[in-house]
TIDREN-125970 format. One record per atom (N, C-alpha, C): residue in three letters; x, y, z. Coordinates in nm, 2 decimals. Example, Ala and Ser with C-alpha at 12.3 -4.5 7.8 and 13.67 -1.06 7.14 Angstrom:
! residues 2
[r 'Ala' [1.32 -0.57 0.78]]
[r 'Ala' [1.23 -0.45 0.78]]
[r 'Ala' [1.32 -0.33 0.78]]
[r 'Ser' [1.28 -0.22 0.71]]
[r 'Ser' [1.37 -0.11 0.71]]
[r 'Ser' [1.29 0.00 0.79]]
! end
This chain:
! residues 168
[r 'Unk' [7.06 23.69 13.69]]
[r 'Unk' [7.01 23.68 13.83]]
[r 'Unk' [6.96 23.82 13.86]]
[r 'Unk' [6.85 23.84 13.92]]
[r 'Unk' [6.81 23.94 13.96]]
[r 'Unk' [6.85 23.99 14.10]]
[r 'Unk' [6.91 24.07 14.13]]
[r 'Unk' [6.98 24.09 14.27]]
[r 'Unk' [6.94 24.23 14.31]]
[r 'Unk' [6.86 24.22 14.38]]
[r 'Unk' [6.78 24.39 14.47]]
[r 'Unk' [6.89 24.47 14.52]]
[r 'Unk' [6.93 24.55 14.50]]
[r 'Unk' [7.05 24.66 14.59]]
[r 'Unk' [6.98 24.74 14.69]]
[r 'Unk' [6.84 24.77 14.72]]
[r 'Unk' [6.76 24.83 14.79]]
[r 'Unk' [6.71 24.78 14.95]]
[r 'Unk' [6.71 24.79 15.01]]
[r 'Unk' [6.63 24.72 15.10]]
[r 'Unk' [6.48 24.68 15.08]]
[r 'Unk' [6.45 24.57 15.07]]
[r 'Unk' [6.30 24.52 15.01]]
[r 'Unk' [6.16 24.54 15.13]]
[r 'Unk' [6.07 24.59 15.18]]
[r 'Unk' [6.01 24.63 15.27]]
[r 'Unk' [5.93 24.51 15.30]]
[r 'Unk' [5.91 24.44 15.19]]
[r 'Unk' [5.80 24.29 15.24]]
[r 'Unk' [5.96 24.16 15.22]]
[r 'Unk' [6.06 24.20 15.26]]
[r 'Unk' [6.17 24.12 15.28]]
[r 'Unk' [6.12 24.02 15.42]]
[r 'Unk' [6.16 23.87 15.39]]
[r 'Unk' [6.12 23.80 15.52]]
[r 'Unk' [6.15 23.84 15.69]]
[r 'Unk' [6.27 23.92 15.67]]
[r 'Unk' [6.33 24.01 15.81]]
[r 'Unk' [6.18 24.08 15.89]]
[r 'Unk' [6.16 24.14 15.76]]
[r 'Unk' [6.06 24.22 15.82]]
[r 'Unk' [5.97 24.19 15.83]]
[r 'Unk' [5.88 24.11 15.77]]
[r 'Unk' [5.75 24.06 15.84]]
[r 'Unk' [5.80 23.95 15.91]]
[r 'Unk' [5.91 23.91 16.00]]
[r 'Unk' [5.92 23.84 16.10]]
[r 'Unk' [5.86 23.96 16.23]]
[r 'Unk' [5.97 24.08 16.18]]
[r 'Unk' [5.97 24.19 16.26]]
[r 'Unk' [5.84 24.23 16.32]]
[r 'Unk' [5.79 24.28 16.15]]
[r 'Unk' [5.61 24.28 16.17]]
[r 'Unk' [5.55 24.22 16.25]]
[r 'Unk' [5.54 24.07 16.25]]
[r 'Unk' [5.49 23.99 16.29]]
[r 'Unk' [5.48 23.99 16.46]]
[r 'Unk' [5.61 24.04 16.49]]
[r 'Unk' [5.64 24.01 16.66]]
[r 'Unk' [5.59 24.17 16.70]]
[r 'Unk' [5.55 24.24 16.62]]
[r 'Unk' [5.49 24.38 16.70]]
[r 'Unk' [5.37 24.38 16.68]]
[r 'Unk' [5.30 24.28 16.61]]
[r 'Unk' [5.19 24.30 16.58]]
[r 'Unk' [5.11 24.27 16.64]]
[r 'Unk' [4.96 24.41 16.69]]
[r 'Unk' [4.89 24.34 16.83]]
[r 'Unk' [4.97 24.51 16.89]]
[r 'Unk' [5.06 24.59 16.86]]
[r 'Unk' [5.09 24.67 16.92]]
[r 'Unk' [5.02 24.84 16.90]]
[r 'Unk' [4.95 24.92 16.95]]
[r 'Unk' [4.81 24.99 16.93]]
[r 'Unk' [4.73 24.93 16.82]]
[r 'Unk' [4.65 24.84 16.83]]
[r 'Unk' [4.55 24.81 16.73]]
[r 'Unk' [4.47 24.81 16.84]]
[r 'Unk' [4.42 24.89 16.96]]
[r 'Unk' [4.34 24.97 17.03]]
[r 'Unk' [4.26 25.05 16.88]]
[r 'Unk' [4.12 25.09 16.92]]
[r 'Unk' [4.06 25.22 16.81]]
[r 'Unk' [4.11 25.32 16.88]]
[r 'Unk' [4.06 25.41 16.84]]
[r 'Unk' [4.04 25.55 16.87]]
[r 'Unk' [4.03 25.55 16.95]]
[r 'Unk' [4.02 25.64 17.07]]
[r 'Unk' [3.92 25.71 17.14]]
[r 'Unk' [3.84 25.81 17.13]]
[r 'Unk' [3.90 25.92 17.05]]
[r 'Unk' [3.85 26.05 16.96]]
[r 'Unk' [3.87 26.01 16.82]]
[r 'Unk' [3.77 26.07 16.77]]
[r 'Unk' [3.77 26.05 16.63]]
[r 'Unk' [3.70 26.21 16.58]]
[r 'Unk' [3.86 26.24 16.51]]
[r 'Unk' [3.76 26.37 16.45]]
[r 'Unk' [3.82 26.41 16.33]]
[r 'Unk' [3.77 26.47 16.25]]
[r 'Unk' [3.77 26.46 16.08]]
[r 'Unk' [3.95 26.52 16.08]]
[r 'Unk' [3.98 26.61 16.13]]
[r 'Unk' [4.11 26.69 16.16]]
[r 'Unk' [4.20 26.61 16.15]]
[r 'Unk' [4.20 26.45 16.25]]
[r 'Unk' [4.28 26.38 16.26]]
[r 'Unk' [4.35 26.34 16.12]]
[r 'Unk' [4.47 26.33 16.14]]
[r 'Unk' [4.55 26.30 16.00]]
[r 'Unk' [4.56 26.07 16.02]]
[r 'Unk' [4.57 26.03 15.92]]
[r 'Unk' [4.54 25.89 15.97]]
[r 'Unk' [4.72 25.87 15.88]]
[r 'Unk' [4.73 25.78 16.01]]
[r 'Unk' [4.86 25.74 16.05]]
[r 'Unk' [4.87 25.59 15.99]]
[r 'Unk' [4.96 25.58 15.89]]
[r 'Unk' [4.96 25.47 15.83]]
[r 'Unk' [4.99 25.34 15.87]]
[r 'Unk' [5.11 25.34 15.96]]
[r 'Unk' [5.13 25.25 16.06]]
[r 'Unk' [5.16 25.29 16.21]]
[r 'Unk' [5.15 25.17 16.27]]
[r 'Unk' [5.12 25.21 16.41]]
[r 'Unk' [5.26 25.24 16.49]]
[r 'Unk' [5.30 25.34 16.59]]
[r 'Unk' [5.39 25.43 16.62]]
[r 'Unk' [5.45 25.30 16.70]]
[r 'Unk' [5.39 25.21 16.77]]
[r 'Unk' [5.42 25.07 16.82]]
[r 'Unk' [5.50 25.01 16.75]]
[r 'Unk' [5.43 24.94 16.66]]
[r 'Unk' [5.54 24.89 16.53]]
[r 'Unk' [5.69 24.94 16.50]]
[r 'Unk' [5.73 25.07 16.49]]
[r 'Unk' [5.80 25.14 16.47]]
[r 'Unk' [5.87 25.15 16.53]]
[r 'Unk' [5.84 25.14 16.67]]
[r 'Unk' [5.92 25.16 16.81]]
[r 'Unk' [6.01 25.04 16.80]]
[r 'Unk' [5.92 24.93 16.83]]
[r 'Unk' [5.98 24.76 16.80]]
[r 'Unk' [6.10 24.73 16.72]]
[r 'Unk' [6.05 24.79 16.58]]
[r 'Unk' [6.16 24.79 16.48]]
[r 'Unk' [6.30 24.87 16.54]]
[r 'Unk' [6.24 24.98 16.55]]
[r 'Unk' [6.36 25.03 16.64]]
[r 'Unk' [6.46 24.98 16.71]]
[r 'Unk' [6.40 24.94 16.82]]
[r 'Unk' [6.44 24.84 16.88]]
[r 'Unk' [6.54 24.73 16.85]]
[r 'Unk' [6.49 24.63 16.75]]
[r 'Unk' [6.53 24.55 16.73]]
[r 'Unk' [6.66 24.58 16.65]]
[r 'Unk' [6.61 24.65 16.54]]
[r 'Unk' [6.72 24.71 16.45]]
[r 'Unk' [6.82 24.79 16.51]]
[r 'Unk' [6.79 24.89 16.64]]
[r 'Unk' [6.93 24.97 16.66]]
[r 'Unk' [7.00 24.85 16.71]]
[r 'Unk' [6.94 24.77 16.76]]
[r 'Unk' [7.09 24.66 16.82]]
[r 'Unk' [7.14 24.65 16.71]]
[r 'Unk' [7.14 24.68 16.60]]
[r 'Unk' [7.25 24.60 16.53]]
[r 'Unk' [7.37 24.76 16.54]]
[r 'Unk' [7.34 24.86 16.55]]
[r 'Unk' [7.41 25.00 16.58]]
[r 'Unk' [7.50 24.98 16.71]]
[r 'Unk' [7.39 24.91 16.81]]
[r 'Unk' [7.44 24.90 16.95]]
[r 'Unk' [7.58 24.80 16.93]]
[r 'Unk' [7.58 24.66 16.88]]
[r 'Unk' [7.65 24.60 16.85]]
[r 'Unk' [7.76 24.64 16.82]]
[r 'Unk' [7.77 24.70 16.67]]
[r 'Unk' [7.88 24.79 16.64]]
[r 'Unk' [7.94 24.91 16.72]]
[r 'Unk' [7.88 24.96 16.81]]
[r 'Unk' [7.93 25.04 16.87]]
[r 'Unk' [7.99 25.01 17.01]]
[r 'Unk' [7.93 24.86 17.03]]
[r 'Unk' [7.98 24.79 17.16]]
[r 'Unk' [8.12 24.74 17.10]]
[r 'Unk' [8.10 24.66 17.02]]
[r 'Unk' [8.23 24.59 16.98]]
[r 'Unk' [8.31 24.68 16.88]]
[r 'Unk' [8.30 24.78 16.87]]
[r 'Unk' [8.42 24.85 16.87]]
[r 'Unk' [8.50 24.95 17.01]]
[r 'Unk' [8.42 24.93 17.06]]
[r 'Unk' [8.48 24.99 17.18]]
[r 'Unk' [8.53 24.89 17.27]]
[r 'Unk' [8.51 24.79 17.26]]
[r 'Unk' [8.53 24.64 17.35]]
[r 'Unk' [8.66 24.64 17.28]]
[r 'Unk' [8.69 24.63 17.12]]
[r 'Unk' [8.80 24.58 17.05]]
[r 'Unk' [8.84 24.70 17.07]]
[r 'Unk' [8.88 24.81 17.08]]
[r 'Unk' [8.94 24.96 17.14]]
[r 'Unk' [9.02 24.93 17.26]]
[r 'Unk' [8.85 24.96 17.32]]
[r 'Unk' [8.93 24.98 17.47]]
[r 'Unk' [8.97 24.86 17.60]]
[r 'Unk' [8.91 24.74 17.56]]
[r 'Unk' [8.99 24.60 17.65]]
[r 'Unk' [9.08 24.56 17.54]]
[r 'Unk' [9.11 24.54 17.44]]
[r 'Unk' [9.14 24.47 17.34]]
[r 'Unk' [9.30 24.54 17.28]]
[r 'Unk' [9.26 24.67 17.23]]
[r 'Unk' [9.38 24.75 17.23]]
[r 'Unk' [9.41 24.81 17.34]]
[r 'Unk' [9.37 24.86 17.45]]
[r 'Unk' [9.41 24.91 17.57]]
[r 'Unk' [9.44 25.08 17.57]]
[r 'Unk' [9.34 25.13 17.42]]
[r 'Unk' [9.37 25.24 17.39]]
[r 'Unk' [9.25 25.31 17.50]]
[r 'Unk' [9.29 25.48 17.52]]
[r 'Unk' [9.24 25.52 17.61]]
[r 'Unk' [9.06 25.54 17.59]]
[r 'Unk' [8.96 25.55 17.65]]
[r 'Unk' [8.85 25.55 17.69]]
[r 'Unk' [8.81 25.59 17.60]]
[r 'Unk' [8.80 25.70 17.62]]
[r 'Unk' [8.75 25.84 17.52]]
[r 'Unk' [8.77 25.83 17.41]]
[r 'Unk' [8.90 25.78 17.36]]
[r 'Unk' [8.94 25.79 17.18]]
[r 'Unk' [8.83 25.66 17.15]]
[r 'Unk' [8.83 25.54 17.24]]
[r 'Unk' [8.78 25.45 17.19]]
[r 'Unk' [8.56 25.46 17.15]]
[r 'Unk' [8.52 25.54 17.31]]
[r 'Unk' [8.42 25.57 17.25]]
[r 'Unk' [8.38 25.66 17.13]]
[r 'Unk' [8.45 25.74 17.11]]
[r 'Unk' [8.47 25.86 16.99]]
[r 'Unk' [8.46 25.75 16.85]]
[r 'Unk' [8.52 25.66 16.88]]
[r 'Unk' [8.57 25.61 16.75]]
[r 'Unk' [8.42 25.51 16.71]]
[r 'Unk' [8.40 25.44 16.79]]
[r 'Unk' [8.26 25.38 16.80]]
[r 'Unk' [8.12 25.43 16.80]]
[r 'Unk' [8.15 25.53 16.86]]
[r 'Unk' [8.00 25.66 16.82]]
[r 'Unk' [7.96 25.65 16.70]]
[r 'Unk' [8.11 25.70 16.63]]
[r 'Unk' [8.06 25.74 16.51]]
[r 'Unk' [8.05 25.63 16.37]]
[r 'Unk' [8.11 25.46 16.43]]
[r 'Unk' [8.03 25.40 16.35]]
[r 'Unk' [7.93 25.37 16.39]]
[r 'Unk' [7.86 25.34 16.52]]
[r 'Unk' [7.78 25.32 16.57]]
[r 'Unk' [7.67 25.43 16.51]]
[r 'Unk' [7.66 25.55 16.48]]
[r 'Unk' [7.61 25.67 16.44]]
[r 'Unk' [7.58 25.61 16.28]]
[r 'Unk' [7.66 25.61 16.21]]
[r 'Unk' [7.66 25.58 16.08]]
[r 'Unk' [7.58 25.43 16.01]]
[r 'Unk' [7.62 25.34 16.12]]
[r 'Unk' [7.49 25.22 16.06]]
[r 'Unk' [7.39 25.27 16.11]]
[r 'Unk' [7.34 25.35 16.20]]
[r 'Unk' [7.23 25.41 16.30]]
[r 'Unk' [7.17 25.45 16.16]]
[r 'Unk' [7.26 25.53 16.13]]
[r 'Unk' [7.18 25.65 16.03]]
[r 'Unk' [7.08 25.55 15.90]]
[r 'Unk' [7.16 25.44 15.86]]
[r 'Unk' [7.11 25.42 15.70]]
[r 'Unk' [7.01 25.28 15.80]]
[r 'Unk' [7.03 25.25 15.86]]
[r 'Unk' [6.95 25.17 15.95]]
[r 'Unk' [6.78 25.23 15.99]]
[r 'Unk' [6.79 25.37 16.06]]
[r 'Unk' [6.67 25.39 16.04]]
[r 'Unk' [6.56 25.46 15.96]]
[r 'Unk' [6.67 25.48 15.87]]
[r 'Unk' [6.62 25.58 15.75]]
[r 'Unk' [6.54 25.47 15.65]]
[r 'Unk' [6.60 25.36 15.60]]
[r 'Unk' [6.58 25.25 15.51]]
[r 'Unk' [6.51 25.15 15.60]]
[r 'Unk' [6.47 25.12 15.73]]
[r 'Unk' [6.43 25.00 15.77]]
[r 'Unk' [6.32 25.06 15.91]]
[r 'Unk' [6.35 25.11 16.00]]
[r 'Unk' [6.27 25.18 16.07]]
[r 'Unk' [6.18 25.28 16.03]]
[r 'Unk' [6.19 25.43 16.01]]
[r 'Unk' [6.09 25.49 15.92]]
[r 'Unk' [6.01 25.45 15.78]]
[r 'Unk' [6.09 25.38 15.72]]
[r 'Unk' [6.11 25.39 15.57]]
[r 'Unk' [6.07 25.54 15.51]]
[r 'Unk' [6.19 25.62 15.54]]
[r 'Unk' [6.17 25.73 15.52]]
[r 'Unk' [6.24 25.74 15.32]]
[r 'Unk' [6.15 25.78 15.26]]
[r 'Unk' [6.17 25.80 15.14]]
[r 'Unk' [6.22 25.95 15.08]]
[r 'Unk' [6.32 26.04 15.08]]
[r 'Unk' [6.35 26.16 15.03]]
[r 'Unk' [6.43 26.19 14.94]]
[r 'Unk' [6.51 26.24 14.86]]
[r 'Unk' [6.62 26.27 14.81]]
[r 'Unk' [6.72 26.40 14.86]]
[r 'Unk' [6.68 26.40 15.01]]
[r 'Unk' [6.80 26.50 15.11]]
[r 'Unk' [6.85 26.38 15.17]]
[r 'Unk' [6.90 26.24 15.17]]
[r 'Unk' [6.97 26.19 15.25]]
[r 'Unk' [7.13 26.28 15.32]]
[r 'Unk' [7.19 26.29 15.26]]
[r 'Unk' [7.28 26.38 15.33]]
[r 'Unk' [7.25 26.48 15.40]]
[r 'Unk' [7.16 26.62 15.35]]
[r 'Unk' [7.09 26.70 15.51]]
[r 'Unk' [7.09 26.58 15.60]]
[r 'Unk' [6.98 26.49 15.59]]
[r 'Unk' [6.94 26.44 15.67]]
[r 'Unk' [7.03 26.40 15.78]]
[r 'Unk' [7.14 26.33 15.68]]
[r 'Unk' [7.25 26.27 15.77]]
[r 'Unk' [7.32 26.39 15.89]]
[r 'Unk' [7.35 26.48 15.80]]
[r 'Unk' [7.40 26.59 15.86]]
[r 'Unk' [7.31 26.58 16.02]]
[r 'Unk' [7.20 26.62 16.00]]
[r 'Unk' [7.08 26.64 16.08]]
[r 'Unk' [7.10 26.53 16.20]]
[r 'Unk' [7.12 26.43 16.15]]
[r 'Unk' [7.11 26.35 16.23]]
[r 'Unk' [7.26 26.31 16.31]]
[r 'Unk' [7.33 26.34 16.24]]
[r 'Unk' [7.50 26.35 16.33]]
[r 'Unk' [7.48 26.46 16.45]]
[r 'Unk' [7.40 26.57 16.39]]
[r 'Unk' [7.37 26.70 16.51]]
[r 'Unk' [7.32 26.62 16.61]]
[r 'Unk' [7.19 26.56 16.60]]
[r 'Unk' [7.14 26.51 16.70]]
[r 'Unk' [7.20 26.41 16.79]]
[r 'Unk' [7.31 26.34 16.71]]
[r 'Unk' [7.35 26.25 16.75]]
[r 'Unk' [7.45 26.31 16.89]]
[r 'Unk' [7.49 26.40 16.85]]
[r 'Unk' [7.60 26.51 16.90]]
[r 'Unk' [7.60 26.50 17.04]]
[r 'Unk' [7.47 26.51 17.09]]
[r 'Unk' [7.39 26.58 17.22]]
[r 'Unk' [7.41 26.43 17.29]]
[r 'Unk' [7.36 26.31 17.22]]
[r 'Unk' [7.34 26.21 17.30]]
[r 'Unk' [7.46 26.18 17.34]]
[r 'Unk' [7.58 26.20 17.23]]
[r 'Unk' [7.71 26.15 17.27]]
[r 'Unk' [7.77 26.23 17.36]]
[r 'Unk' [7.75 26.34 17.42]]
[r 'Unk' [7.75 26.39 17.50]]
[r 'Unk' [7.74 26.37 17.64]]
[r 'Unk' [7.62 26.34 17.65]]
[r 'Unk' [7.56 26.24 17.73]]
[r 'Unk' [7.62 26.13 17.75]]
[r 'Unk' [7.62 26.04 17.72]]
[r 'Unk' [7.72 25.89 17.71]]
[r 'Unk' [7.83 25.95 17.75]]
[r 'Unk' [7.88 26.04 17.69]]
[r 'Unk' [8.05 26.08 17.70]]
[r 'Unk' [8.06 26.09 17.85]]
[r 'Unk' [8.01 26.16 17.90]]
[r 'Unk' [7.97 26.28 18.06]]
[r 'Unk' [7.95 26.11 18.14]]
[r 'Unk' [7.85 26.02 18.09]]
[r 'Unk' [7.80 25.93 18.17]]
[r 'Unk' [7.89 25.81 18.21]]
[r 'Unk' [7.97 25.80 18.09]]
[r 'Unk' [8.14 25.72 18.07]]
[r 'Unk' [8.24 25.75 18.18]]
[r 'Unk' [8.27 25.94 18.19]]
[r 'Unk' [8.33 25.99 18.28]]
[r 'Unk' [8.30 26.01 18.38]]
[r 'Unk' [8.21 26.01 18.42]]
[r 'Unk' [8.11 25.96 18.57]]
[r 'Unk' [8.14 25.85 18.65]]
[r 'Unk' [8.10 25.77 18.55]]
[r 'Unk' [8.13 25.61 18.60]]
[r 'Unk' [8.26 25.56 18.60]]
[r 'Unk' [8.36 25.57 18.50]]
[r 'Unk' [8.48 25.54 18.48]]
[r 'Unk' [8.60 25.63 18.64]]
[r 'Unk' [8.60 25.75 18.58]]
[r 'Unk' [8.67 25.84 18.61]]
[r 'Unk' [8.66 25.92 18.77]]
[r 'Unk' [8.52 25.94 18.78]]
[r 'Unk' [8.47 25.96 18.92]]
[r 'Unk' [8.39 25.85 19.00]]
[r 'Unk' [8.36 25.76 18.98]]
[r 'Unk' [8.32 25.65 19.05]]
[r 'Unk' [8.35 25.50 19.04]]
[r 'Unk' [8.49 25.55 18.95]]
[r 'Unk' [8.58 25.42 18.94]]
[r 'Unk' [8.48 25.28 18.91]]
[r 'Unk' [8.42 25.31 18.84]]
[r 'Unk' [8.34 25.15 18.82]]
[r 'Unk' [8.38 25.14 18.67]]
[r 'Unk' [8.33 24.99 18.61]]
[r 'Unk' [8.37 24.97 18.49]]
[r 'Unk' [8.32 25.02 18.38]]
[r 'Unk' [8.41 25.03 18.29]]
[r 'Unk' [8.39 25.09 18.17]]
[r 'Unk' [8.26 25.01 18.08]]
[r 'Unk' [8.23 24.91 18.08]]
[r 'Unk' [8.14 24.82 18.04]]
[r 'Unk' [8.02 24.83 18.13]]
[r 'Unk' [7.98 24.92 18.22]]
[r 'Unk' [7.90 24.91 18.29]]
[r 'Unk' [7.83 25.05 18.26]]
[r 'Unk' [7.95 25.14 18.25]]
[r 'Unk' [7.91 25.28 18.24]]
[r 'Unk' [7.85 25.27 18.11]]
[r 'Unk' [7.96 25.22 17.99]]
[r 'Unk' [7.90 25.22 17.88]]
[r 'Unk' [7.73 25.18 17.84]]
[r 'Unk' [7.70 25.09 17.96]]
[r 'Unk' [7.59 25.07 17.92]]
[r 'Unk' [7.48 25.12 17.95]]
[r 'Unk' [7.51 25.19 18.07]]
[r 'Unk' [7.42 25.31 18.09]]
[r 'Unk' [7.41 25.44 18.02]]
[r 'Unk' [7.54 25.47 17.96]]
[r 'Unk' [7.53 25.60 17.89]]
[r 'Unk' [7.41 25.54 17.77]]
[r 'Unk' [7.46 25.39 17.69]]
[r 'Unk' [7.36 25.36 17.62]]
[r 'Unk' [7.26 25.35 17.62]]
[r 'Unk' [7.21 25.35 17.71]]
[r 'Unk' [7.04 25.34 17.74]]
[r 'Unk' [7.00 25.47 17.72]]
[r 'Unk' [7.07 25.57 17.79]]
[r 'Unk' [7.04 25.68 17.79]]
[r 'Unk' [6.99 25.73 17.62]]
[r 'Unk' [7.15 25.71 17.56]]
[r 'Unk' [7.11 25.76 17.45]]
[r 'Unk' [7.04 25.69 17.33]]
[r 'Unk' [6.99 25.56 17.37]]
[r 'Unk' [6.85 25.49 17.25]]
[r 'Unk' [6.73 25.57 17.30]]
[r 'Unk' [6.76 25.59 17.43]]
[r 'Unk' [6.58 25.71 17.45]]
[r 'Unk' [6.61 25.85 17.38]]
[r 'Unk' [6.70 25.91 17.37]]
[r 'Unk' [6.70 25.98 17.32]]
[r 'Unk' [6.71 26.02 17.19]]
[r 'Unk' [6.81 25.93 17.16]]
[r 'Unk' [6.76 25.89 16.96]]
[r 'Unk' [6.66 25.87 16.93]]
[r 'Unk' [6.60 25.77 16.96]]
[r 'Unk' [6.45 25.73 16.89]]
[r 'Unk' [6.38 25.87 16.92]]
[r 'Unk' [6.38 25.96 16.99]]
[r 'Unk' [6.29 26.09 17.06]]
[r 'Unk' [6.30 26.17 16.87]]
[r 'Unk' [6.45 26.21 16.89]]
[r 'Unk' [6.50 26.31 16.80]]
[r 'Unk' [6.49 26.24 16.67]]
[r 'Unk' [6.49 26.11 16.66]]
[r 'Unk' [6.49 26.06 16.50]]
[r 'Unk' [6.34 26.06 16.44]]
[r 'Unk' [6.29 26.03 16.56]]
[r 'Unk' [6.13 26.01 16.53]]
[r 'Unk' [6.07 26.16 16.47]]
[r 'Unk' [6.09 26.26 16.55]]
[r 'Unk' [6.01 26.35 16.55]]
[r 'Unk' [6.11 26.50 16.48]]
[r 'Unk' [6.23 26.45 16.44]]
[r 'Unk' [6.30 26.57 16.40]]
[r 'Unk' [6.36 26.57 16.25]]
[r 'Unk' [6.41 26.39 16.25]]
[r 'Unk' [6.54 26.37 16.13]]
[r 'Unk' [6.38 26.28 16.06]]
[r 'Unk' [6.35 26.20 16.03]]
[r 'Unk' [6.26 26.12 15.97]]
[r 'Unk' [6.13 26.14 15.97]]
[r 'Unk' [6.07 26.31 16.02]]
[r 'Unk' [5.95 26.25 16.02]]
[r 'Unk' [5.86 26.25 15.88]]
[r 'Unk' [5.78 26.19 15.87]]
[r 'Unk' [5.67 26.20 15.78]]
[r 'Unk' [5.57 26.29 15.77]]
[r 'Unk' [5.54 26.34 15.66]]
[r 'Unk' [5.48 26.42 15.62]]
[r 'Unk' [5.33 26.37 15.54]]
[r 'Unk' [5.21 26.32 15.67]]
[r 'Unk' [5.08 26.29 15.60]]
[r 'Unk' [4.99 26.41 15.54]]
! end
């Protein structure tokens, strides 16, 4: 039996994926000049995938903190801490292998690189957790979900343009 260990890029997932972004800048140009470097797929596309794919990051990072912190009744903080960083870690091999299809042999810099970045956002969430929780007494599931939003805009920012980018 032949069994792929890799993630396959014309796998049916993805041209579902494909399929539902597609239509997303297939605008032309507006400037056209020789300088321009041509961009092999559209920054749209990419976005989408994103998208689609961090929810599976989001997931894991929701439901570990749901089974944390309603579930065990362990305190806030330990519980987002704990969840970040699986949430961080499918993040990582998630947009490296499926979002950029970023091809290198520094995976670990990268990773590194990308825990850094990851750092700032959790920061953020962290701050935005204690905000809502702690000083404005609202729920933990509410706050969480705002610090979340926060930090998918700012991952995709830093993964796009810092930890994966391409080199045309």
């Amino acid at each position: 039996m032949n069994k792929k260990t890799d993630f396959d890029e014309e796998s049916p997932l993805t041209k579902v994926i494909d399929d539902i972004s597609e239509g997303i800048n297939d605008a032309g140009t507006v400037f056209n000049s020789e300088e321009t470097p041509v961009i092999p797929e559209s920054t749209g596309k990419e976005a989408v995938r994103y998208l689609l794919w961090g929810l599976l990051s989001v997931i894991v990072n929701f439901g570990t903190f749901f089974l944390l912190y309603h579930a065990m009744h362990l305190n806030y903080q330990f519980a987002n801490i704990v969840a970040w960083f699986l949430g961080v870690q499918v993040g990582f091999w998630v947009d490296r292998v499926i979002v950029f299809h970023h091809k290198s042999n520094t995976a670990f810099r990268e990773m590194l690189a990308f825990y850094g970045t990851r750092i700032l956002t959790f920061l953020i969430e962290t701050a935005t957790l204690w905000v809502g929780i702690s000083l404005l007494s609202a729920g933990g599931t509410g706050s969480k979900i705002v610090g979340q939003l926060l930090a998918i805009i700012g991952n995709y920012v830093l993964s796009k343009f810092f930890i994966f980018k391409n080199k045309y």
